[in-house]
N, C-alpha and C positions, 0 to 999 in steps of 0.2 A: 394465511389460510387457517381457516380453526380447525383443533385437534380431532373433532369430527370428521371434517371434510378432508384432510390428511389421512388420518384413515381409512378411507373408504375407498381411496386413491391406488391405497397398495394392499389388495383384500392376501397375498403371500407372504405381507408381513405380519404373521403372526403374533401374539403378544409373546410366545417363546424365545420365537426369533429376535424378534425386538429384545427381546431382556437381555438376550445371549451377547448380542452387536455392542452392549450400550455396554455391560457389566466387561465383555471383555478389553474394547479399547478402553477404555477409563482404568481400568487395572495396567493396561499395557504404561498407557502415559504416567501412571502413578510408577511406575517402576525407570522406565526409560525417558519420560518428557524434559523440557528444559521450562521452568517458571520464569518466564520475562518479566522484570519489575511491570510493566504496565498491566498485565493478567492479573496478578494480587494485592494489587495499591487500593482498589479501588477508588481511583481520581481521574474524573471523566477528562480531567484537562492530557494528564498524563497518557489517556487512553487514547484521547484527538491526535494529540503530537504521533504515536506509535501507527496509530492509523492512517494518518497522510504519509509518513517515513516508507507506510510499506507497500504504497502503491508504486504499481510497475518495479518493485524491488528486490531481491531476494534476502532473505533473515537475515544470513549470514551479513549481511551491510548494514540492515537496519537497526541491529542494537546496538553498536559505534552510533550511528547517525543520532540515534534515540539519546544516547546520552553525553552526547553534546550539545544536543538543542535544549536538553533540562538543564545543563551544567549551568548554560551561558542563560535560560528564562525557564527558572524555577518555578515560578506561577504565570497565569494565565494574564495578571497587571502587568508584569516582568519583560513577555514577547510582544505584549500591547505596545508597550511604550519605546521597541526597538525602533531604530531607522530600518531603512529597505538596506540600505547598504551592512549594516548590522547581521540582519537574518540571513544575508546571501552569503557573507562573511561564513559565518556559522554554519550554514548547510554544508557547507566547502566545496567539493567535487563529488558530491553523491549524486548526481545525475538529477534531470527534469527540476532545475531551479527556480519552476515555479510556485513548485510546492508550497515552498519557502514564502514566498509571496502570500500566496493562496492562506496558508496556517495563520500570518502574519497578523493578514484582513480578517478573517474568521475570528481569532479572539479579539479583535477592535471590536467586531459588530456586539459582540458578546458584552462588552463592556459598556455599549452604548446602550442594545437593547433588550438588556436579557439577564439585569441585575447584576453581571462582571462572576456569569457561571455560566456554563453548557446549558442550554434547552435542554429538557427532558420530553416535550414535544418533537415526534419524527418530523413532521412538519418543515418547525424552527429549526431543527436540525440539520437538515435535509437542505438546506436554503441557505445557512453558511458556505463561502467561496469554499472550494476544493475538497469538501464535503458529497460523496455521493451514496449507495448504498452501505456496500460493503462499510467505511469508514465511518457511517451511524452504526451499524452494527457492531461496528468495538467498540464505540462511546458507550453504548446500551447494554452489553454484556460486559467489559471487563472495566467498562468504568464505573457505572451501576449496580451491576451484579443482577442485567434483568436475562431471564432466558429469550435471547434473543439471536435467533440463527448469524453466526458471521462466516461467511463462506468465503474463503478468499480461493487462488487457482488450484493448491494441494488438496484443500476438504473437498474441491468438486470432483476432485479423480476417484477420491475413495467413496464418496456419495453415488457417482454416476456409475462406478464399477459393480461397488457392494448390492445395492438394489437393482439399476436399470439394465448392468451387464454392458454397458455402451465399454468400449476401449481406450476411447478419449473422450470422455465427458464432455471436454470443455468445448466440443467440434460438435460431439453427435448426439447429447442430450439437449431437450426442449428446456430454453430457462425457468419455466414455470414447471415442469416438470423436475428440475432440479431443486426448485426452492420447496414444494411442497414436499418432495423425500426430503430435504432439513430441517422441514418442521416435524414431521414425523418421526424423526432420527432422535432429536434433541428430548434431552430425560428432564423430565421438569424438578427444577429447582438444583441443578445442575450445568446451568447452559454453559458459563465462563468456562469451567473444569472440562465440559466438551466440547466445547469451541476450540479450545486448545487442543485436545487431545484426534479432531481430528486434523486439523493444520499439521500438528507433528507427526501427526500418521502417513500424512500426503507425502511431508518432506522426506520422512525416510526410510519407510517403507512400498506404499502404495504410490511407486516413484512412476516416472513416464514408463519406464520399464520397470515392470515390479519386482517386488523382491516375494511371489508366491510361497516359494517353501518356509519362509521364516512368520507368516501372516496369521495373526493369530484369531482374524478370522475370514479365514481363506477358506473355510468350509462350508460359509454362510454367503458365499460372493458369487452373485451372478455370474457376473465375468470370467472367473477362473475356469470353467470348463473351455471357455474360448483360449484363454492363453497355454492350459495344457494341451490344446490341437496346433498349437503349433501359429495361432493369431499373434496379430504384432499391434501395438498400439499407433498409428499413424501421427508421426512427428506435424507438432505444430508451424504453423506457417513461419519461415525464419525471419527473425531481425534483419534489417535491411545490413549493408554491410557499415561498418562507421568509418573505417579507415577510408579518408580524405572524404569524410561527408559534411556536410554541413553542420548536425549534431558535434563531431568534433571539432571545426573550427569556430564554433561558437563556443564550446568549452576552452577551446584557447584564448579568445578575445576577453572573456567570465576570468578565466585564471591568472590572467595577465590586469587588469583590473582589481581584482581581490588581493592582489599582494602591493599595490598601489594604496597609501590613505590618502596618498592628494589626489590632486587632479591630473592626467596624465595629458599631455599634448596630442594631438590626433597625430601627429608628424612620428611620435615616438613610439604610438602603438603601431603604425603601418609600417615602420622601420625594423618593430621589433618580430613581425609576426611574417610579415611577407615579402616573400623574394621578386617578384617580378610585376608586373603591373596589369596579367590578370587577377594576381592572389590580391592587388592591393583595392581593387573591385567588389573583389568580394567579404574582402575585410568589411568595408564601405558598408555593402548591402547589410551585410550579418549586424552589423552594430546598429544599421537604425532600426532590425527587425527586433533587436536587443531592444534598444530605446521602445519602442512600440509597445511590447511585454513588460514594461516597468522595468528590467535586468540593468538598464543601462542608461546613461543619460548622456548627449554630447552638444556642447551651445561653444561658439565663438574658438573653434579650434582645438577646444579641448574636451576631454570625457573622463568618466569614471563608472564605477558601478553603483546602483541605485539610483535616489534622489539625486540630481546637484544641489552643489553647496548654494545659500542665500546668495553668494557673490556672482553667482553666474545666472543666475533664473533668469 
């Protein structure tokens, strides 16, 4: 949306206000923020990796994850040229293993179609596997350095609170509503430093339940007259349960595999995983739902993780 039409959008955001919002968290984060190497590297590749790590993830996991997938593929030819069995290796047990896949492909295509760098077209970018907004949005801001709004679930609590006054943004603000307060929000030529600084503002301040009295601008915040009467933020819809889900016995099939460099016997994984001969059913199904998703491969009695080996195709 152009800086015009953001504007016009929120005629109570004054240019005061505005200065007030922008100058105080950027101050706050300058004092209290954490600089993740992919924020100041500026390397879009660096930025993709940090980008897919941190979807459906919380921080605190991601910078482990983050620097492990650079340890083991330091450039963008590096993770091209891994196997699938390689990258799933290296993801380990950080959850949604398809990332891994997803990132894998994405700098393949890079390599094929796009001179062995990031598009700087949103487009091209945008069209890379496992690539969707948000995750263009860190390529373009913190790999770049373009001011380019990155909204992940923290910035929209403190966007939807700070102007729209909603209590859980991520429920009861309009997304388009949401994305034009970020463009709004965002100080030009500035955008990485507040991209940042509202992400850390979300995580540990402007939390599901806020922390009001310590907000340093809590004075400027729609929402805060709601939470001094005594309003509550409406918890988001919960994670399913894991314990004995599916999500976990597929992670056990993944880790049982992963610690495996050969090929494991199908006899040996249903031996090793399941006790009775409904669990060994469902071993069954999970693993060709694995195979299906690239995670997994099983021919002629045996399996492993990724590709199989030339010997079994």
């Amino acid at each position: 949306m152009p800086a015009t039409t953001a504007a016009a959008a929120f005629p109570s955001l004054t240019p005061q206000r505005l200065g007030r919002i922008r100058a105080r968290l950027l101050a706050w984060h300058g004092e209290h923020g954490d600089d993740f190497p992919w924020r100041t590297s500026r390397d879009p590749y660096a930025a993709l990796v940090a980008g897919v790590c941190s979807q459906q993830t919380q921080m605190a996991r991601v910078l482990p994850l983050w620097r492990r997938w650079m340890a083991a593929f330091p450039t963008l030819a590096a993770a091209a040229g891994a196997s699938r069995a390689r990258a799933l290796r290296v993801w380990g047990r950080a959850g949604y293993p398809r990332r891994a896949l997803a990132l894998r492909e994405a700098v393949r295509l890079c390599l094929r179609a796009h001179g062995s760098a990031l598009p700087r077209e949103q487009a091209a970018l945008l069209a890379l596997p496992g690539v969707g907004p948000f995750t263009a949005a860190v390529v373009f801001s913190f790999g770049f350095g373009d001011d380019a709004p990155a909204v992940d679930t923290n910035a929209v609590r403190v966007i939807g609170r700070l102007l729209l006054g909603d209590l859980q943004p991520a429920r009861e603000s309009a997304p388009r509503t949401l994305a034009a307060a970020a463009a709004r929000l965002l100080p030009p030529g500035a955008g990485p430093r507040w991209n940042a600084a509202l992400m850390e503002y979300g995580a540990r301040v402007c939390t599901p339940r806020p922390r009001c009295g310590g907000c340093v601008v809590a004075t400027l915040c729609v929402a805060r007259p709601r939470f001094e009467r005594g309003e509550c933020a409406q918890p988001l819809r919960a994670q399913p349960r894991f314990e004995g889900s599916d999500r976990q016995w597929r992670g056990r099939i993944l880790g049982l595999l992963r610690e495996r460099r050969e090929p494991l016997r199908m006899a040996a994984l249903l031996n090793a995983l399941a006790e009775d001969m409904e669990q060994r059913a469902r071993v069954r199904r999970l693993l060709e739902a694995l195979c299906a998703d690239g995670l997994a491969w099983a021919r002629r009695g045996r399996c492993g993780l990724g590709e199989p080996p030339r010997g079994v195709r």
